[in-house]
C-alpha positions, -999 to 999 in steps of 0.1 A, spaced: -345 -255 217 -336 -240 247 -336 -202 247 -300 -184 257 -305 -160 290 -327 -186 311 -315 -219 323 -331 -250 325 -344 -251 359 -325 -278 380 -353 -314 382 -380 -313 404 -401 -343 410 -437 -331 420 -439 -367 448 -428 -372 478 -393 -388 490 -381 -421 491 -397 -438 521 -378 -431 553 -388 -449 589 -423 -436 613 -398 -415 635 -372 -400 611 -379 -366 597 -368 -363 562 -358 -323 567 -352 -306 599 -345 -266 598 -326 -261 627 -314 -230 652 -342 -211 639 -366 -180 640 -395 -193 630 -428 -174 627 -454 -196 620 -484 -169 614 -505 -190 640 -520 -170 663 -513 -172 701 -483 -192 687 -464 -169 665 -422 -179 672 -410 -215 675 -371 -225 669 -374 -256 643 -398 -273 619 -394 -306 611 -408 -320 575 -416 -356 558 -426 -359 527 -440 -325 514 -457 -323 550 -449 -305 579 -447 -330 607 -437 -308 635 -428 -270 649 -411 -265 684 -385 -249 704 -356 -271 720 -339 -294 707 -350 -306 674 -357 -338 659 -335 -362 643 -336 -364 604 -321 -371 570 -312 -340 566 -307 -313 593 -301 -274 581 -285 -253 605 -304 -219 600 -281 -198 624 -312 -176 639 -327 -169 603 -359 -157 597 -381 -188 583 -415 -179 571 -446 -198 553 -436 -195 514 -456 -161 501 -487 -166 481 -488 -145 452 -528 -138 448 -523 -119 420 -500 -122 393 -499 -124 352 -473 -151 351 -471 -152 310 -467 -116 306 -440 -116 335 -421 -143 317 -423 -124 285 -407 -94 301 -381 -114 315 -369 -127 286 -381 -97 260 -377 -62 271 -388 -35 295 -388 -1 284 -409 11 315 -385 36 327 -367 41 298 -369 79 280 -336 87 266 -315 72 238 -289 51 255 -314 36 279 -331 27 247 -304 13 231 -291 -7 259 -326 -24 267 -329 -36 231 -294 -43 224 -297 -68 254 -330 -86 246 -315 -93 213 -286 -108 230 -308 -125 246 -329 -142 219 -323 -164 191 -322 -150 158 -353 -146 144 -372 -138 175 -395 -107 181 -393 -81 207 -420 -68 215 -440 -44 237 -416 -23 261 -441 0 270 -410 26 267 -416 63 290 -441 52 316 -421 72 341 -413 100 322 -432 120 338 -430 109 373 -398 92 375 -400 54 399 -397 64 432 -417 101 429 -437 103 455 -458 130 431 -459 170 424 -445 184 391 -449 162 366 -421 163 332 -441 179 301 -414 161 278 -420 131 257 -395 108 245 -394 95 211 -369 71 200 -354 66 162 -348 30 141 -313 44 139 -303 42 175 -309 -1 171 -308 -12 138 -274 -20 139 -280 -37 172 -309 -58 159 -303 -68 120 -312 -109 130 -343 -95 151 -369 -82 142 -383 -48 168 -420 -37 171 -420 -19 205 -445 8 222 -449 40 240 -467 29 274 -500 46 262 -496 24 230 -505 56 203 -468 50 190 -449 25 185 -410 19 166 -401 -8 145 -365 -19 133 -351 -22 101 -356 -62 102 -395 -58 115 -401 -30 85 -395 -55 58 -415 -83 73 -445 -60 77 -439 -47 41 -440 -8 60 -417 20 43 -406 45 71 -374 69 74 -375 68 111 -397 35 122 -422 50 143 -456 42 136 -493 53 148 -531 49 144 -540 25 122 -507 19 107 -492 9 143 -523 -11 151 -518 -31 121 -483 -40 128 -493 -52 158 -518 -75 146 -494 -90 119 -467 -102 144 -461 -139 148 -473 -158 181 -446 -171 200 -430 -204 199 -442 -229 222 -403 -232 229 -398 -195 237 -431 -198 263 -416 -227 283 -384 -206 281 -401 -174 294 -421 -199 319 -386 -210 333 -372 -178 340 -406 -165 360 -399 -196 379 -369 -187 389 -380 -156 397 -408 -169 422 -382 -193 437 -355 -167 442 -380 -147 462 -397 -173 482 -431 -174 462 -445 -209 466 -478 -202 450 -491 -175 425 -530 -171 412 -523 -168 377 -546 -152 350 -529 -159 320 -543 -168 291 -558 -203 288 -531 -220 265 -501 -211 294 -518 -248 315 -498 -266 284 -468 -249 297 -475 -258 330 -483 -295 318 -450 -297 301 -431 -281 334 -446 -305 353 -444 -335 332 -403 -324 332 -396 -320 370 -397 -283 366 -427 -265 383 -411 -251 417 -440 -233 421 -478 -243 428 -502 -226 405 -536 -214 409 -552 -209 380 -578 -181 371 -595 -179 337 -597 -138 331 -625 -138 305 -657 -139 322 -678 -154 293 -652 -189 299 -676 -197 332 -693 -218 307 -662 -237 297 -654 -239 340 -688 -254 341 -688 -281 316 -644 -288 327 -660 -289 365 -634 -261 373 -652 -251 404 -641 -243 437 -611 -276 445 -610 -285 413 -572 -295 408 -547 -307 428 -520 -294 452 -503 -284 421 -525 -270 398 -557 -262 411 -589 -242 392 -622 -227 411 -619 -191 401 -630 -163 374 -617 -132 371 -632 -100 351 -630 -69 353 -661 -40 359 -635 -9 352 -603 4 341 -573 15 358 -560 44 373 -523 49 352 -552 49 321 -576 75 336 -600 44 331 -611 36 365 -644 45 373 -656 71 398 -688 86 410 -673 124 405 -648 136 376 -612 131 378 -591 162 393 -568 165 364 -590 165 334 -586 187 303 -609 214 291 -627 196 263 -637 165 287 -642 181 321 -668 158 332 -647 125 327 -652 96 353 -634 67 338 -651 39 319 -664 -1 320 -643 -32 305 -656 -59 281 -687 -67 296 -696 -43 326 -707 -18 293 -738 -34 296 -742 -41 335 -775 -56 339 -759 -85 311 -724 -86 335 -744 -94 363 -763 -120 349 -733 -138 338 -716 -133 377 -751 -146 387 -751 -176 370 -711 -182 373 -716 -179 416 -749 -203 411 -720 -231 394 -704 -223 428 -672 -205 404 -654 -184 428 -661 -143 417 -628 -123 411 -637 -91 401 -612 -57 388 -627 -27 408 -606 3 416 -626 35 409 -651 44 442 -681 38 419 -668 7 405 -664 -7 439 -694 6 452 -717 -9 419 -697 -41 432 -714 -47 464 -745 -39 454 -741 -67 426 -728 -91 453 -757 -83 475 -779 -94 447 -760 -124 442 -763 -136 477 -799 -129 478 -808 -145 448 -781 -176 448 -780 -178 487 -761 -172 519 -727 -199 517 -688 -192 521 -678 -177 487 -653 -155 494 -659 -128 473 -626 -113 460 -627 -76 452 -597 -74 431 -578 -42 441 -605 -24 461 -586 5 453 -603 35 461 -638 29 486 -660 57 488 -667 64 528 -701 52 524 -692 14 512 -666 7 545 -689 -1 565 -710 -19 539 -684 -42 529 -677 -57 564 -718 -68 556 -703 -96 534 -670 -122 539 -658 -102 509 -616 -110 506 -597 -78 495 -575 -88 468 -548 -63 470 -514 -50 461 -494 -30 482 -467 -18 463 -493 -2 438 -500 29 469 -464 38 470 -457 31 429 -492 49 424 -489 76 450 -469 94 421 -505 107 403 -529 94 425 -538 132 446 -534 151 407 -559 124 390 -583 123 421 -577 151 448 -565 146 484 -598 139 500 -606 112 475 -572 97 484 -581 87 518 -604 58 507 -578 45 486 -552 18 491 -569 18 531 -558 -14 544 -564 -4 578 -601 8 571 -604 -29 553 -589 -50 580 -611 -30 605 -643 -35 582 -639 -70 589 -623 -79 554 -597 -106 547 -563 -93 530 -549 -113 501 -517 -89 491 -501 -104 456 -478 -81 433 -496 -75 402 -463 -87 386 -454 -75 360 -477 -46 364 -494 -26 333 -485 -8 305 -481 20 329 -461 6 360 -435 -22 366 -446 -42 398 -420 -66 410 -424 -101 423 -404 -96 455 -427 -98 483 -405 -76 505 -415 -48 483 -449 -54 495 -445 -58 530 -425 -24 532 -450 -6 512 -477 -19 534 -458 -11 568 -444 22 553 -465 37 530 -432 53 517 -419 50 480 -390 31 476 -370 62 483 -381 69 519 -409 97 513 -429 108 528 -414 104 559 -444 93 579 -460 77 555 -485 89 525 -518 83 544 -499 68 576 -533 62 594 -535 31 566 -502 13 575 -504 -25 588 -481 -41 612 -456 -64 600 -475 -91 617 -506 -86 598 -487 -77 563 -470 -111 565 -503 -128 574 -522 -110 543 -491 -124 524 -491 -160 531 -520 -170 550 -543 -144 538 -538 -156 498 -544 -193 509 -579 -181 523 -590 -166 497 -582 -198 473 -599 -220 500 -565 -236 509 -560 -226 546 -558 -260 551 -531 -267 533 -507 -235 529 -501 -201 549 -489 -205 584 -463 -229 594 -476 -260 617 -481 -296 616 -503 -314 585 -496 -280 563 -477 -284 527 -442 -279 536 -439 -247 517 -411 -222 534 -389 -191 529 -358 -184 541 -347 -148 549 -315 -136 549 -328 -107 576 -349 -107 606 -377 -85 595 -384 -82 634 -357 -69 641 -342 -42 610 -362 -12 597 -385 -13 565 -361 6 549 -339 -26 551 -359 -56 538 -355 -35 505 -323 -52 507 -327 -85 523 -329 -117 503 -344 -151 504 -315 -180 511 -334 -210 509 -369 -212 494 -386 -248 497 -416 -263 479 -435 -297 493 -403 -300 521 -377 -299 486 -351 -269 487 -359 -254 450 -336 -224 455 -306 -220 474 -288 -188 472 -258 -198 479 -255 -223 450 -272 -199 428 -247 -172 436 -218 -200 438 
């Protein structure tokens, strides 16, 4: 059954066209601005495509084909590439709820009242992750935090929800609220629904996995999603069991989006190895070659790992520096297991954003290398969120590919100087110091973000934070750390070329010339030619996937 809330997503066939003669292009866009990302050749005014292939880019007059788009000076650019997203949890958001910003009653209200609407009866909602900005509100560029917590009451939805049952949480997940409906499944007796400690945790353990159904629903709607903002590719670190969704969206004509997939436990290298998942394994589709795991925690968390104490800690742990993940607790064991994973020739993705985290990093790749040899694996340092001065130079030692995510400096700028002091803050987010190191950019979105920020999708997001450094409301005016801030030349190129580097697939996706997968966006505005401050409002038109249009705004906006 089809969920209410997310279409079916119109057929796409995954092969090429119907045979058409030697000369004849099958799509021609037309009356262009096309930047190609190829350097020395940046503009050209059409591309011509056959099959999923690009066949040709020029300026003049254009070839003849099937089909001829007249793109009336718009901006056409290589199809982003996502390097970093959590396409399952993005899905379930979609269609569930998000309570991110959310700290007063009505908000509340309204958020559940419409996920209900939403789902069929009988279906969960889940998560929320309700007050995350309640003490910097979206947008803050820092200062005085709010000392005020919200706490919401089973009153304010039960009314709303009787068919559904509701087990959501506070963002730091020590409280959570359950419903009416969710209260009697779990056999729980409580006046006001809120739950904590063990009694929250297990609630959360006893809810239901989702239907297989309700995944391919919540797979459909982040495909539309991509689509409507010109994502042709993510790198995907969902759980194993989302490649049956992708199977089924395939077999059905409906992936209009090519996949990379990352397992994110590091322990599955064995399973990679025996599978043959290594670096090329796939297909233009669905392609495998990379682990990702994770050596510390994050910042919203106070997790991430640093060399000196945070800024902002309390009284009875002054000396906190953050903490390890799964398996860096016991780093001589971690690094054996990224030993042997690299010796399978497994592509290394690793979570580092603390300045010790990063900098424990490249002394475990420089092990690696020495033990398992000098070759082009493309280390990629997942975040490189905050280098200590001392590893800049060190990293341009090694072809080390920065996977980063520029909207996280101006979402994250909000706590970053209170958790970690101003001086700390210069190593951070430094895309500048990275390019000039000699590192290869990979920007993705982290969509949907954590249980402590909302990241979205839309690329132009990124490419203003990376060009601004300004929040989403203008501040600061010159930029938080302006020394940091790319060109639009090189933000585009980290977000299209730069992701299909770090995949080994430059030879197939990321700049816009003859042989490449004919994988384009369509901009409504010339990012050339408008201020940052208004690609926050531009949109994709047309967003096309192996040369077929899989989103065109003007039918989806009738």
């Amino acid at each position: 059954m089809l969920l209410v809330g997310i279409p079916l997503a119109f057929s796409i066939g995954c092969g090429v066209p119907e045979e058409s003669s030697a000369d004849t292009a099958d799509l021609v866009l037309a009356n262009a601005k096309v930047w190609t990302g190829v350097e020395g050749e940046p503009f050209a005014e059409w591309v011509a495509v056959r099959g999923d292939r690009i066949t040709a880019v020029g300026s003049g007059t254009p070839p003849d084909a099937k089909k001829t788009l007249d793109m009336n000076g718009r901006l056409v650019i290589p199809g982003f590439n996502d390097s970093h997203v959590h396409f399952a949890s993005a899905g379930g958001l979609l269609l569930g709820v998000n309570l991110l910003d959310v700290n007063d009653d009505e908000g509340f209200r309204q958020r559940i009242q419409a996920a209900a609407e939403r789902l069929p009866k009988g279906s969960w909602i889940t998560g929320g992750d309700w007050g995350a900005y309640e003490a910097w509100a979206m947008g803050s560029e820092g200062g005085e935090s709010t000392a005020t917590q919200y706490v919401p009451r089973r009153s304010l939805i039960d009314e709303h929800t009787p068919d559904h049952p509701v087990l959501v949480v506070r963002f730091d997940r020590a409280m959570g609220l359950a419903n009416a409906a969710a209260l009697d499944e779990l056999g729980i007796v409580s006046e006001t629904g809120i739950l904590k400690e063990e009694e929250l945790q297990a609630a959360l353990g006893s809810v239901p996995e989702k239907s297989f159904e309700r995944r391919m629903a919540e797979a459909r709607g982040a495909l539309l999603e991509c689509r409507r903002w010109g994502v042709t590719t993510v790198q995907d670190m969902s759980p194993l069991d989302q490649l049956d969704v992708y199977d089924r969206l395939r077999e059905d004509g409906e992936l209009t989006c090519r996949i990379h997939f990352s397992p994110s436990r590091l322990s599955d290298y064995e399973m990679m190895i025996e599978k043959e998942w290594t670096v090329g394994a796939g297909d233009e589709w669905v392609r495998f070659g990379t682990i990702k795991t994770h050596i510390d925690g994050i910042m919203g968390g106070r997790s991430a790992r640093f060399f000196e104490p945070y800024d902002d800690n309390s009284p009875d742990v002054p000396n906190w520096r953050g903490g390890w993940r799964e398996f860096s607790g016991d780093l001589e064991k971690f690094e054996e297991m990224l030993t042997a994973a690299d010796a399978a020739r497994i592509q290394l993705r690793v979570h580092a954003i603390g300045d010790e985290a990063n900098s424990i990093m490249l002394d475990i790749l420089e092990r690696i290398e020495k033990n398992n040899g000098t070759r082009s694996r493309r280390f990629r340092l997942v975040h490189a969120q905050v280098i200590h001065p001392k590893d800049f130079d060190r990293i341009g030692q090694h072809e080390v590919v920065a996977e980063v995510q520029p909207y996280h400096c101006t979402d994250d700028m909000r706590w970053m100087e209170e958790r970690i002091g101003h001086e700390r803050c210069k190593g951070a987010y430094a895309f500048r110091s990275l390019i000039d190191a000699g590192c290869t950019l990979a920007f993705g979105s982290d969509w949907p973000g954590t249980n402590a920020s909302y990241y979205p999708v839309n690329p132009l997001f990124g490419l203003y934070a990376a060009v601004t450094r300004q929040t989403i409301n203008g501040t600061p005016p010159e930029g938080w750390f302006p020394e940091q801030r790319l060109s639009l030349e090189e933000a585009l190129r980290a977000y299209t070329y730069g992701g299909a580097y770090a995949s080994f697939e430059e030879n197939d996706k990321g700049r816009i010339k003859e042989g490449q997968l004919a994988d384009l966006a369509v901009l409504n505005t010339d990012l050339f030619e408008t201020e940052p401050s208004e690609w926050l409002e531009a949109r994709v038109d047309y967003t096309i996937v192996g040369g077929r249009i899989v989103f065109d705004r003007s039918r989806e906006e009738g």
